[in-house]
C-alpha positions in Angstrom: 91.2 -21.7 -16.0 90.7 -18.0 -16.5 93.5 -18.4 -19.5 92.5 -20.9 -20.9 88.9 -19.8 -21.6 90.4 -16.9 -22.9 93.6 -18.5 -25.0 90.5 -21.2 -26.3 88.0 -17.7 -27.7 91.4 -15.7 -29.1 92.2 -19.3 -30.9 88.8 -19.9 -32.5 88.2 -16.0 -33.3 91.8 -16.5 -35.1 90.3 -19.7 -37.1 87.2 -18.1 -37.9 89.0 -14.8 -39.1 91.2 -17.4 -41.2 88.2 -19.6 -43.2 86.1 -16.5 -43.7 87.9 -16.1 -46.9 87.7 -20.1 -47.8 83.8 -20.0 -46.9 83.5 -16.7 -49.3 85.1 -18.8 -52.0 83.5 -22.3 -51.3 80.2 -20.1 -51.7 81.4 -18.6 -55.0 78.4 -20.6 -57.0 75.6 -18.4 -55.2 73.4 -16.8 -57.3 75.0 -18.2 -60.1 73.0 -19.7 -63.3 75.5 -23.0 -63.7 75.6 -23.8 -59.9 73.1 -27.0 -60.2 75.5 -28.6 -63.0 78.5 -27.7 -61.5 76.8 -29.0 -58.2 76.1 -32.5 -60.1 79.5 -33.2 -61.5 80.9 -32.3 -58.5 78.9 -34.8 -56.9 80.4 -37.4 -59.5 83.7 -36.2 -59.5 83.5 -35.0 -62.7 84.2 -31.3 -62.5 86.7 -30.6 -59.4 86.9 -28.0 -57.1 90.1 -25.6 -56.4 92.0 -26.5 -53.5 90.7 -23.6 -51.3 87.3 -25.0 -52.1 86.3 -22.4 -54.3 85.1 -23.9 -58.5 85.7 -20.2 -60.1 82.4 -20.8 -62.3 83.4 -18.1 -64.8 87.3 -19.4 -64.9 88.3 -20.5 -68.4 88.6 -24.3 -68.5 91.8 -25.6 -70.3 92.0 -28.1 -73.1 93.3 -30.4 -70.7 91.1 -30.2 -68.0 87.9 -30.6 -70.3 89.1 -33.6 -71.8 89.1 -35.0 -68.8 85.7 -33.9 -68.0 84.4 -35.6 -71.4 86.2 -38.6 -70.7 84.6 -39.2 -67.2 81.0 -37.9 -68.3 81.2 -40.6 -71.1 83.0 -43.8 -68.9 86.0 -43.3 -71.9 88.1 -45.5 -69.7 91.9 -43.5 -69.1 95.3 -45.3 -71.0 98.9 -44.8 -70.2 99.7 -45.4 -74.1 101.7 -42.4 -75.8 99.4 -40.0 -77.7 100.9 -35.8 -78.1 104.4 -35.1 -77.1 103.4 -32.6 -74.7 100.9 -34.3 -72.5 103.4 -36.7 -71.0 103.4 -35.5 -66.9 100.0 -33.6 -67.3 97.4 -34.3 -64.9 95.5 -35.2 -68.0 97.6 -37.4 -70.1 95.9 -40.4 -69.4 92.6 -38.8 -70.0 93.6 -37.6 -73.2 95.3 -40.7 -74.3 92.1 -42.7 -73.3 89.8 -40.0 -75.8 92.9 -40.3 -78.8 92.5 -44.4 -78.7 88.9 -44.0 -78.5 89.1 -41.9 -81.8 87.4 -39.0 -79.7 90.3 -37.2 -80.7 92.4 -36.5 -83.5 95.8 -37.9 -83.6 98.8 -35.1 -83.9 102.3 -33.7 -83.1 100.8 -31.5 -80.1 97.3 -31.1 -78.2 98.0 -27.8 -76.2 96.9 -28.9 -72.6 97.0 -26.2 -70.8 95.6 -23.6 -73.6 92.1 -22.4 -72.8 89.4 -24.5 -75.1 86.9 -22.6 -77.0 83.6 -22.8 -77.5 83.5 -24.5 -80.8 86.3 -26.9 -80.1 84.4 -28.0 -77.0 81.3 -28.4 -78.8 82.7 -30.6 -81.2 84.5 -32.9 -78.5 81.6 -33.7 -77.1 79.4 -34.6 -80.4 82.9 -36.6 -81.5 82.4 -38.3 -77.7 78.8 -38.9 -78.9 80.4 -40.7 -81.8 78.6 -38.4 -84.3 81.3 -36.7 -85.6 80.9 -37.9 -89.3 77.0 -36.8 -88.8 77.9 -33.4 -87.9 79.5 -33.3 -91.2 76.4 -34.0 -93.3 74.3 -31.3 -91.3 72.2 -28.8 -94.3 74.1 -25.3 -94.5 70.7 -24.0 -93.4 69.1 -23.1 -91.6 71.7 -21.9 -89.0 70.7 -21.3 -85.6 73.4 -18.9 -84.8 74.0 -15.6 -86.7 77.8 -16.0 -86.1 79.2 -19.5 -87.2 79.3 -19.1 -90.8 78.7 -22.7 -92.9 82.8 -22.9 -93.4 83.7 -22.8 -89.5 85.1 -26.2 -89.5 83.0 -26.5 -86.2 79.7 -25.4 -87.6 78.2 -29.2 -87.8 78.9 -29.5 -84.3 77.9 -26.7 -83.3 74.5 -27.4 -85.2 73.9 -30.7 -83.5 75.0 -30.0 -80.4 72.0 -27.3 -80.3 69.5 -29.7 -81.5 70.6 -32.4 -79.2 69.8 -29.4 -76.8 73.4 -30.0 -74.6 74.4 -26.1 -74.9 74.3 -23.6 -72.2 70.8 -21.8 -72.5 72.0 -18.3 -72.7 73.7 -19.7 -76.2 70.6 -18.2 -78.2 71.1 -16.1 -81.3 75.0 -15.8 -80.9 77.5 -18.3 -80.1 80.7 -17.0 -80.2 82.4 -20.0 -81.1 86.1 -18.9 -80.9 85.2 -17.1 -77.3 86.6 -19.8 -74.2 84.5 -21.7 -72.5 84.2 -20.9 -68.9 83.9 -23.6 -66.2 79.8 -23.1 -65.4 79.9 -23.7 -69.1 81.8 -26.7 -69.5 78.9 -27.9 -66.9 76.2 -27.3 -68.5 77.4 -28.8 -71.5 78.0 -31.7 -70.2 75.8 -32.3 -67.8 73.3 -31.9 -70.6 75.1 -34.5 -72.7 75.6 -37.0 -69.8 71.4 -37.1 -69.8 71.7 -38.6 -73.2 71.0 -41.9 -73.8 73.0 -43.5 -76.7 71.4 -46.8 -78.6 72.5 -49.0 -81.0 70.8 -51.9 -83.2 68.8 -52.3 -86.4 65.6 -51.4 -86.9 62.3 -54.0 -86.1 59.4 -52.0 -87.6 58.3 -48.7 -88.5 55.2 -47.0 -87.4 54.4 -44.1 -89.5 51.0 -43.2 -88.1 52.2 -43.0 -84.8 55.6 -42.0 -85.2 57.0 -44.7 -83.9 59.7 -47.3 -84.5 60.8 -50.7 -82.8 64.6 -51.4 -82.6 66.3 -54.5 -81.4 69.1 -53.3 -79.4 72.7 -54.8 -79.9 72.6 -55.9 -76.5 69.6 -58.2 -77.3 66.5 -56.4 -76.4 64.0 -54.6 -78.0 63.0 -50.9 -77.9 60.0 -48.8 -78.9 60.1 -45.3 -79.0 58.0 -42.6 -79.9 59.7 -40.1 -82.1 58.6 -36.0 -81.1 58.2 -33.3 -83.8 61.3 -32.4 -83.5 63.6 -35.6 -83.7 66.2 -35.3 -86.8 66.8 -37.9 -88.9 69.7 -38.8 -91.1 69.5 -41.9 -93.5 73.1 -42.5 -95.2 74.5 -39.3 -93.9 71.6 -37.1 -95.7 68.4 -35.7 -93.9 65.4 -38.1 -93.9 61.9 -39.1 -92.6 60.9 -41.5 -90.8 59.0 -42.8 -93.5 62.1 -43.3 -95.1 63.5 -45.6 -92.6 63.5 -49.0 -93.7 63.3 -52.5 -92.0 66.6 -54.1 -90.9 68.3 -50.5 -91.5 71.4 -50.1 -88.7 70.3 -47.4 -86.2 71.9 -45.0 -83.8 69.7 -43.0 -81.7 70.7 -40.6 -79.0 67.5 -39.6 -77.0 66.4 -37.7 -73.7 63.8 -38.4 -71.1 61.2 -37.4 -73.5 62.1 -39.1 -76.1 64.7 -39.3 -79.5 66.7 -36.4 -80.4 68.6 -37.2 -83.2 68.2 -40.9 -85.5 70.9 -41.6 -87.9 70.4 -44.7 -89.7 72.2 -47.0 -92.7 70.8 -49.1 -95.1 70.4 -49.7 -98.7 70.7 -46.7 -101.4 67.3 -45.7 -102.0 66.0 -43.0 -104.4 64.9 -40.4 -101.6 68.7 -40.4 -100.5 69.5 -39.6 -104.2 67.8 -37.1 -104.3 68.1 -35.6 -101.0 71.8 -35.4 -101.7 71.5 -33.7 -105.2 69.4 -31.0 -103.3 72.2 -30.7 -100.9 74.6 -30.3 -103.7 72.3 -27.8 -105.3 72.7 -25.6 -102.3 68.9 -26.5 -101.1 68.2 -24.3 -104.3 66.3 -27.1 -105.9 63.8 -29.7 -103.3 64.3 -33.1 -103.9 60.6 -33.4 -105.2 61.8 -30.6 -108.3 64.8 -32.5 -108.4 62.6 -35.6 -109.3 60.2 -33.4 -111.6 63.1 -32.3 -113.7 65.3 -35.5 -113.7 61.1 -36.7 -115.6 61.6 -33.8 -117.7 58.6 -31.8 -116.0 59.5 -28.8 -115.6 56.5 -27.5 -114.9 55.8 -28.9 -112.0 59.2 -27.2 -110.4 58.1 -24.0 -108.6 57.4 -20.7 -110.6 60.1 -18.8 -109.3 62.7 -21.2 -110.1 63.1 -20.5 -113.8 64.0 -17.1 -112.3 66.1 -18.3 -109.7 68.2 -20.2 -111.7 68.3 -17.4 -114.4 70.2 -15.2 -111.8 72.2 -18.2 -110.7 73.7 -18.6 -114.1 74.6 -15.2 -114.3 76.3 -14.9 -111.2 78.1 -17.9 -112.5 79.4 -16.2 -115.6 77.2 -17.1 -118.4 76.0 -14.3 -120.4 71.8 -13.7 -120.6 72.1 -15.2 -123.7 73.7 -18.3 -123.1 71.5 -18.0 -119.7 68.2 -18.3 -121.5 69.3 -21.4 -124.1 70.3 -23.1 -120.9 66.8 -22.7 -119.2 65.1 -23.7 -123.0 67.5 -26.5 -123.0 68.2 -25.2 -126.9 72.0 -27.2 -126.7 73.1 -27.1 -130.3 72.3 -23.0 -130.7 74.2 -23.5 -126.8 77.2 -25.3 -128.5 77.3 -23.4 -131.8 77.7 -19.9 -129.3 80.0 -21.9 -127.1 82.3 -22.6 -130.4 82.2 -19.6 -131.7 83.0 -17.7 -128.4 86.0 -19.8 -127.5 87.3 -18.7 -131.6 87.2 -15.1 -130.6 88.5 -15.5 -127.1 91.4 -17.9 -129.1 91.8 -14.9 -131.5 91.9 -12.5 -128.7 94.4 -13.8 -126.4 97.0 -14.2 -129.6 96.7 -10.4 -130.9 94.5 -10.8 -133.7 93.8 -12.5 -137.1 96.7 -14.3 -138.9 96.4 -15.1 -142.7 94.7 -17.7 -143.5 93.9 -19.1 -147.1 90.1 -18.8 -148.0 89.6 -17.1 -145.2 89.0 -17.0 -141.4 86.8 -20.5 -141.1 84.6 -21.4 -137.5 85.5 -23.9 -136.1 83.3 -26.8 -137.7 79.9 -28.3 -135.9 81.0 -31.9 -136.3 82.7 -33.1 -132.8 84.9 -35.1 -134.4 86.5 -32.5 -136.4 86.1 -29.5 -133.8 89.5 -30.4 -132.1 91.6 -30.5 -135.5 89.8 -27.2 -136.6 90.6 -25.6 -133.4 94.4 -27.0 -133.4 94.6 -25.9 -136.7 94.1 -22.5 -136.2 95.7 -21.9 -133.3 99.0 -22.9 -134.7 98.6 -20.9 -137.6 98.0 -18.1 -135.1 101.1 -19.3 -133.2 102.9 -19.1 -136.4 102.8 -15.6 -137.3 103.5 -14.5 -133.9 106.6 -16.3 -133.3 110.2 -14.5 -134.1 111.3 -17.2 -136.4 
């Protein structure tokens, strides 16, 4: 009895002594900002922990292992059907399959399971899992919450949107890092913000304007009223809108939170707003859509003061001279065209070596439009002439 008590006390010392290290790493969430998510989609079998018990919250998370995430936070159902050469055998093919046929994903040669997924590509898996991929696109280049994605990181849209659809980690504030990888507590947050999202579809019932409000009938046959907050985005045929823009009948998709829409995009008939929204975006946001609309009437004067200026330096920088700078802004075309003529002679002139003979003189090139391209072949073949070895 004596041994046994004391084989029984050496045996669970020894197990102790053995799971202390498992307990230290089943803890390893304590303290730590992400433990909450990861808690959550642990709870749904979303995010899985290491065998030892342990979920390494600041391990890198591989491009495998997050789609399968993003295909279980958004019920993207898993398919055996062939997608990249080297998935076949991962843990993950099916996942990744599953996200490929559900257009989530690109189609391609290879998708590089097991490399470690950055920041940026995460970001835009789970706005393309959104199904507001082709939105992302159409995002203003300013302004830009983060000081580091410049407007041509081919994430930048996501990026964008995935900040005002407030999914990102909140220490993502003034930096994002976008090409950094995303760590495991990350790849939580993320989602878990995402899977909060409610996504509806339908066509818009009535619009509301005084109290910002709209009425959609769903696709699934019932009707919803929602109160839009001062922050909700809109797009109306993929350019930024109002929601006194939105139109009766229009096809909506809405992704909103607990307190309300997020982001509205919304398709419908060409109006004139869209017009003119999209020449500002063309303009670079130099020009509003309101001095787009004062010019397009020829009142010019009712464009901003400092635009005259504005567009003075913009000309320059893109190669026009002051003189041929000004005449633009006066809109003085034939003195424009005369310049224009006479600049292409001497540049023509230039480029051959010089003057060549020519009876009666060196002629301009002639004001009439029908003539101007016989004048100007003219003379260059003359030109040609002369400096040929024959």
């Amino acid at each position: 009895m004596k041994y046994r008590k004391l084989f029984a006390l050496i045996s669970i010392c020894t197990l102790l002594t053995f799971l202390a290290p498992l307990a230290a790493k089943a803890n390893d969430l304590d303290g730590h900002w992400a433990r909450e998510a990861i808690e959550e989609l642990a709870e749904e079998g979303i995010i899985l922990p290491y065998p030892d018990g342990s979920f390494g919250p600041n391990d890198v998370v591989t491009r495998g292992d997050f789609a399968a995430m993003v295909a279980k936070t958004f019920d993207y159902g898993p398919s055996s059907r062939s997608s990249f050469a080297d998935v076949e055998g991962h843990p993950a093919a099916n996942y990744i399959s599953g996200l490929v046929q559900a257009e989530v994903l690109p189609t391609g040669e290879l998708f590089r399971p097991d490399d470690p997924i950055t920041r940026g590509e995460a970001a835009d898996m789970v706005i393309a899992a959104l199904g507001l991929r082709e939105a992302s696109g159409h995002l203003p280049e300013s302004p830009t919450t983060f000081q580091d994605v410049e407007p041509e990181h081919p994430y930048r849209g996501a990026i964008e949107l995935a900040n005002i659809l407030g999914v990102l980690p909140p220490a993502f504030t003034n930096r994002f890092h976008p090409e950094s990888h995303l760590t495991r507590g990350e790849a939580a947050a993320m989602l878990r913000g995402s899977g909060v999202l409610s996504v509806t579809k339908g066509t818009v019932a009535s619009v509301n304007n005084y109290f910002s409000s709209l009425t959609v009938n769903t696709l699934e046959g019932t009707k919803l009223e929602l109160t839009l907050q001062p922050d909700t985005t809109i797009f109306r045929n993929n350019v930024p809108s109002q929601l006194q823009h939105i139109l009766n009948g229009d096809r909506i998709q809405l992704i909103a939170a607990a307190e309300g829409p997020r982001f509205i995009q919304v398709h419908g008939i060409v109006t004139e707003s869209d017009v003119l929204t999209k020449v500002s975006q063309l303009t670079g946001n130099l020009l509003s859509p309101r001095e787009i609309k004062a010019i397009m009437g020829g009142k010019w004067n009712e464009a901003d003061e400092g635009l005259r200026l504005t567009l003075y330096d913009q000309l320059l920088e893109l190669g026009f001279s002051p003189v041929e700078a000004e005449l633009i802004l006066q809109k003085d075309w034939e003195t424009l065209q005369q310049i224009s003529r006479e600049a292409f002679f001497t540049a023509l002139v230039d480029k051959l070596g010089g003057l060549p003979s020519y009876p009666g003189g060196i002629p301009l090139p002639r004001s009439d439009g029908d003539l101007l391209q016989q004048n100007l072949a003219d003379l260059a073949q003359r030109l040609l002439q002369e400096r040929l070895p024959y």
